[in-house]
C-alpha positions in Angstrom: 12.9 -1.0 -19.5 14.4 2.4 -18.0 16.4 2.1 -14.8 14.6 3.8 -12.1 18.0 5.0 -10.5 18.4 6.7 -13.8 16.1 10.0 -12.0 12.5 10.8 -13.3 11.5 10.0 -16.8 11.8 13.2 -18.7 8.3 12.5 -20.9 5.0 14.7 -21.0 2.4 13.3 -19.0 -0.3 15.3 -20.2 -1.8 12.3 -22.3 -2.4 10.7 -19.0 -3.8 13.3 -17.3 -6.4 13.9 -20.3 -7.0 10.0 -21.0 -8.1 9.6 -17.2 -11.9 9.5 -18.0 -13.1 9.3 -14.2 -12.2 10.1 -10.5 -13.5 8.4 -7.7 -13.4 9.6 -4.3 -13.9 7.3 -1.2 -14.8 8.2 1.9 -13.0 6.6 5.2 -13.9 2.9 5.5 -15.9 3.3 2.1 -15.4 0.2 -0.3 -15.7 -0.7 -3.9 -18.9 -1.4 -5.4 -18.1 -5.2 -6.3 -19.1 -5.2 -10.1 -18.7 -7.8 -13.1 -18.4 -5.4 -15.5 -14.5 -5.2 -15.0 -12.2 -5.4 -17.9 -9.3 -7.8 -17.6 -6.7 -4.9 -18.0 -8.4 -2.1 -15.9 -6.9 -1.1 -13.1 -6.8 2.4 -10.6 -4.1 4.0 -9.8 -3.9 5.6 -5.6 -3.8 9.4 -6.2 -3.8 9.8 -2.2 -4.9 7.7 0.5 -5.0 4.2 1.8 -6.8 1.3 0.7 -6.5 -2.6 2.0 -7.5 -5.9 0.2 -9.2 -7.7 2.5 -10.1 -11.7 2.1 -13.0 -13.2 4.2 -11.8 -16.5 5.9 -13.9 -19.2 7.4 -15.8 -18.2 10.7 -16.0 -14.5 9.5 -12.1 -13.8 10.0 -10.4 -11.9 7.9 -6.9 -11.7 5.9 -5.6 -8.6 5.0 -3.5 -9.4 1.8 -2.3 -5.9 0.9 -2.0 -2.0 1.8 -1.7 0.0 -1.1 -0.1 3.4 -0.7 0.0 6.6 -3.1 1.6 5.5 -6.2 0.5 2.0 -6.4 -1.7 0.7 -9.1 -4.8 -1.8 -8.2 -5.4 -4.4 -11.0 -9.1 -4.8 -10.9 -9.7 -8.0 -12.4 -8.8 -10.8 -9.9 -10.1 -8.7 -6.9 -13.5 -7.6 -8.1 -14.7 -10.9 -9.2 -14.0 -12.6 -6.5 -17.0 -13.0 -4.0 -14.9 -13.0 -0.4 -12.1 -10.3 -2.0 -13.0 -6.6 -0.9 -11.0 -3.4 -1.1 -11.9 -0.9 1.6 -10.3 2.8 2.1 -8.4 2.8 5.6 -8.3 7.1 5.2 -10.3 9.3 2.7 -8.8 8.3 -0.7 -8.3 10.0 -4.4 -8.5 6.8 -6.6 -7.6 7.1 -10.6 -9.0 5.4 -13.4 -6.5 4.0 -15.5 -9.1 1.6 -18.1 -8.1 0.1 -21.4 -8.0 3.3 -23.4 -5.5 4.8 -20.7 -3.5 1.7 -21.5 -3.5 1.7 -25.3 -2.4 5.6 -24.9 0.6 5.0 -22.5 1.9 2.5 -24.9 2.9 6.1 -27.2 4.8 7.3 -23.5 7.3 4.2 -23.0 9.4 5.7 -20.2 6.4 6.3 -18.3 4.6 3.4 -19.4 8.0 1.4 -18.2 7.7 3.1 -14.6 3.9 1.4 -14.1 4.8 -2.0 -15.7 7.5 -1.6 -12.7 5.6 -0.5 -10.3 3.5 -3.4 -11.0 6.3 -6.0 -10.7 7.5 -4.3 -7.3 3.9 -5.0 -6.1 3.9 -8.5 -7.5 7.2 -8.7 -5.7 5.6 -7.3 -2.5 3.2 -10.0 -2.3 5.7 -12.6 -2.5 7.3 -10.9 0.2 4.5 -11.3 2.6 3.5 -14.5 2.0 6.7 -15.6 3.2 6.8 -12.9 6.0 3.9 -14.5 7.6 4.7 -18.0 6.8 8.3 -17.9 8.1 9.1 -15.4 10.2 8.1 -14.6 14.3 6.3 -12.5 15.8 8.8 -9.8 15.7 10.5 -10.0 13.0 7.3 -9.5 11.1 6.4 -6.3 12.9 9.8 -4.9 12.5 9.1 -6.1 8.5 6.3 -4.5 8.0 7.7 -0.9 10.0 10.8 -1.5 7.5 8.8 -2.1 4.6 6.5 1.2 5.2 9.5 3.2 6.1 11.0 2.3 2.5 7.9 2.8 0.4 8.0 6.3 1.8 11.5 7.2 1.7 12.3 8.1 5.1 15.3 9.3 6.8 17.9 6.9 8.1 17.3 8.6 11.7 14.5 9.8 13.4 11.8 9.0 11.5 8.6 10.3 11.6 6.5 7.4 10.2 2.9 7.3 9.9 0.3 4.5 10.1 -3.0 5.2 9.4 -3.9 1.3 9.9 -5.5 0.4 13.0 -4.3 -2.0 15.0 -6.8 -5.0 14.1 -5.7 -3.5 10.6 -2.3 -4.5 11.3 -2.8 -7.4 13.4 -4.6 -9.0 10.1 -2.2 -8.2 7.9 0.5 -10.1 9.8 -1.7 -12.8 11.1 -1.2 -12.4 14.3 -3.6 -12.0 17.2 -4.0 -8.3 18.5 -2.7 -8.5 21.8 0.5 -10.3 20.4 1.0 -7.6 18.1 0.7 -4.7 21.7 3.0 -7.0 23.1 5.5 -6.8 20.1 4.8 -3.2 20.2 5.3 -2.0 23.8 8.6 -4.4 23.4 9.9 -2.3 20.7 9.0 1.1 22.5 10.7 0.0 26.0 13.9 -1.2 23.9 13.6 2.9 22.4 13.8 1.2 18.7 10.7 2.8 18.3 8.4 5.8 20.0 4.7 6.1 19.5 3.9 9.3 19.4 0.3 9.3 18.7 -2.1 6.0 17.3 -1.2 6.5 14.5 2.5 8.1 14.3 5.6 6.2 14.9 9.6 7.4 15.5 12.1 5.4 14.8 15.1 5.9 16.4 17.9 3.8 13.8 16.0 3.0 10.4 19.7 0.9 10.6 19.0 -1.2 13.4 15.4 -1.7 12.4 16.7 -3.0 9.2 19.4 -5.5 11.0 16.1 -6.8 13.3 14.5 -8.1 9.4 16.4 -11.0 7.6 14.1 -10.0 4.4 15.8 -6.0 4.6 17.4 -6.4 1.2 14.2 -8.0 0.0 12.0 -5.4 0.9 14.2 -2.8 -0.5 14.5 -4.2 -3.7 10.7 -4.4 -4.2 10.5 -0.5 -3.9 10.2 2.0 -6.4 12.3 5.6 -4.7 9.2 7.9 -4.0 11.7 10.8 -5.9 10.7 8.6 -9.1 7.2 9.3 -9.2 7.2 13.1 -7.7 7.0 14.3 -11.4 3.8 12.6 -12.0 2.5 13.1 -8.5 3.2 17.2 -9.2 1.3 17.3 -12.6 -1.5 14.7 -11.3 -2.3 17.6 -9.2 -3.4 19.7 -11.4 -5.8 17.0 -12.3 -9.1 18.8 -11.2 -13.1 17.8 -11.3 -14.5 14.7 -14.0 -15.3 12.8 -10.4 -17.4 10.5 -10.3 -18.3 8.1 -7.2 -20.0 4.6 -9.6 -17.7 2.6 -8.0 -18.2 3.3 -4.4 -21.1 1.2 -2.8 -24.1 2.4 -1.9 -23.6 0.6 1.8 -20.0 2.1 1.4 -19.9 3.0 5.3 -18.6 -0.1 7.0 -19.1 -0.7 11.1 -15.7 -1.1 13.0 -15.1 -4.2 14.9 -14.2 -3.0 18.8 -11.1 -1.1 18.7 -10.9 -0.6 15.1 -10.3 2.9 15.6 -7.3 2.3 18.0 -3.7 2.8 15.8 -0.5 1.3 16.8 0.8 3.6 18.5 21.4 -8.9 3.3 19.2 -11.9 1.2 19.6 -14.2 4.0 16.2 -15.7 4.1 16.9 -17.7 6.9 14.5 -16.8 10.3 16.2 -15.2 13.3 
């Protein structure tokens, strides 16, 4: 496989762009129409956006298991099937279709078929991550994970970061099991130390990416289950050009989903060992 510090794969992705035989637009807090007609190899691939996988619990609660940014691919399969598994778009989100003929084609690009098979192992890796996140760590140190973890996925600056969070705060609170007035707590903790500044709900400032990164004993972890955004700028650029075919089949028909109270409020080394 190519080494992602090597730069951008120099490989034409035209025969992606053309194999891409749909488009799918959600609208915010739209989900996926659940369907069984789902091919154990189809997958989408975030154009722009935010979606969660969510998993109903007992008593109606819920587990958020995932947020998946721009760039990251959706395997299909083992979500759709599943009866309590949903995926629901946090912000207005470009999804494409990447279904078994896309697959066969990429084979004939390897460098770029080498970035997705990573991409997919990262996100794989990513899910390890969490599970131990939640089943380990405290309070804090899984906020500061999760800030960390965003921070990386985008690339930010080692100071003074501008980093946005389009999740709400149940959104977040669900994700790191945690109960949502914990998670304030955590929160106004942060701000009142000045590690962090909420500038709006849904933008955050951090002051020393560093010393966020020293508050995590899993910082090494979640850096290595990161592909650098710079890798897939290339593909993001010609994607762009990527125009009209859009279809909205797999969006359901009950697509708008009611907010639970205060929904729409935002949040403002391998040591595995727990501080």
């Amino acid at each position: 496989m190519m080494s992602i510090a090597q730069g951008q794969p120099k490989v034409d992705v035209a025969i992606l762009i053309d194999s891409v035989s749909r488009k799918t637009e959600l609208r915010c807090q739209e989900r996926l129409k659940r369907t069984t007609e789902v091919t154990q190899h189809q997958s989408i691939l975030v154009y722009e956006g935010v979606l969660s996988v969510e998993a109903l619990l007992d008593k109606g609660q819920r587990q958020i298991l995932d947020f998946f940014l721009p760039r990251d691919i959706v395997c299909m399969y083992p979500l759709m099937i599943h009866p309590k598994i949903s995926i629901r778009a946090i912000t207005k989100t470009s999804l494409l279709n990447l279904d078994d003929n896309t697959e066969g084609q990429l084979v004939r690009q390897p460098e770029l078929y080498d970035l997705l098979m990573t991409q997919r192992q990262t996100q794989l890796s990513r899910a390890y991550i969490h599970q131990f996140m939640i089943g380990h760590l405290d309070g804090e140190a899984r906020v500061v994970s999760f800030l960390f973890a965003l921070a990386v996925r985008d690339a930010l600056p080692r100071s003074r970061a501008v980093l946005d969070v389009p999740m709400s705060r149940d959104d977040v609170a669900d994700y790191l099991a945690m109960n949502r007035d914990t998670l304030s707590r955590i929160f106004a903790r942060l701000e009142s130390s000045g590690l962090i500044e909420r500038m709006n709900r849904h933008t955050i400032r951090i002051g020393d990416l560093d010393e966020i990164a020293r508050r995590t004993p899993i910082a090494k972890l979640i850096s290595a289950a990161c592909i650098p955004r710079q890798s897939w700028a290339y593909v993001h650029q010609l994607m762009s050009r990527h125009a009209g075919r859009e279809t909205n089949c797999c969006v359901s028909s009950h697509a708008s989903v009611e907010q639970r109270p205060g929904a729409t409020q935002g949040i403002g080394n391998l040591d595995l060992r727990t501080a």
